[in-house]
N, C-alpha and C positions, 0 to 999 in steps of 0.2 A: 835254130834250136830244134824244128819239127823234123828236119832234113826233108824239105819242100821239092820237088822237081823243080829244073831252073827255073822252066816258064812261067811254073805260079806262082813261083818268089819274084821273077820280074811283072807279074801281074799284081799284084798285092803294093809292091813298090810305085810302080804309074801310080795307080790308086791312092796309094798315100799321097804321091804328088799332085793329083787334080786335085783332093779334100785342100791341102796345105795352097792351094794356085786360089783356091776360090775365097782364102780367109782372108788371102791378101789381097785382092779386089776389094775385097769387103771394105779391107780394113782402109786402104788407098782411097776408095767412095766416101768414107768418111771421113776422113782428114781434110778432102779436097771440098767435101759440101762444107765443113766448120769453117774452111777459110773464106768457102762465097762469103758464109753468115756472117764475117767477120767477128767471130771467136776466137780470131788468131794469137794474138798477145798470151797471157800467162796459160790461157787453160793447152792451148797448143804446143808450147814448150815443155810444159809439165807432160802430159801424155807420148809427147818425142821422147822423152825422160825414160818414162815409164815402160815404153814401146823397145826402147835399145837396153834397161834393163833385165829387162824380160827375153828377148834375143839371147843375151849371154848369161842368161841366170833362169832356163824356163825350171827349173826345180823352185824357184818363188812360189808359181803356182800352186804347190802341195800344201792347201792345209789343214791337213790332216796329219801331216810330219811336225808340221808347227807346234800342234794343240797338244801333239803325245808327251 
């Protein structure tokens, strides 16, 4: 939309991808410490739930769209 030179549009991209690489560590460190703690059972399945919801539905997030 700004009509970026290639390189900065692929420099903005990497970047978008390290921010999105590091969420999913995050988010992977998580999952993987609830099942040492053994949380595994409902709350894990529900947040799997939630987790592949959110994948194909991240406009959920918004709510602000909700409330209007």
């Amino acid at each position: 939309m700004n009509e970026l030179p290639r390189w900065q549009y692929a420099a903005y991209l990497v970047l978008y991808l390290v921010v999105m690489a590091d969420d999913l560590v995050i988010s992977y460190a998580t999952m993987t410490s609830l099942q040492i703690a053994r949380l595994s059972g409902r709350y894990t399945r529900a947040s799997n739930l939630i987790g592949g919801a959110l994948l194909l539905r991240p406009d959920l997030l918004m709510f602000a769209r909700a409330l209007a």
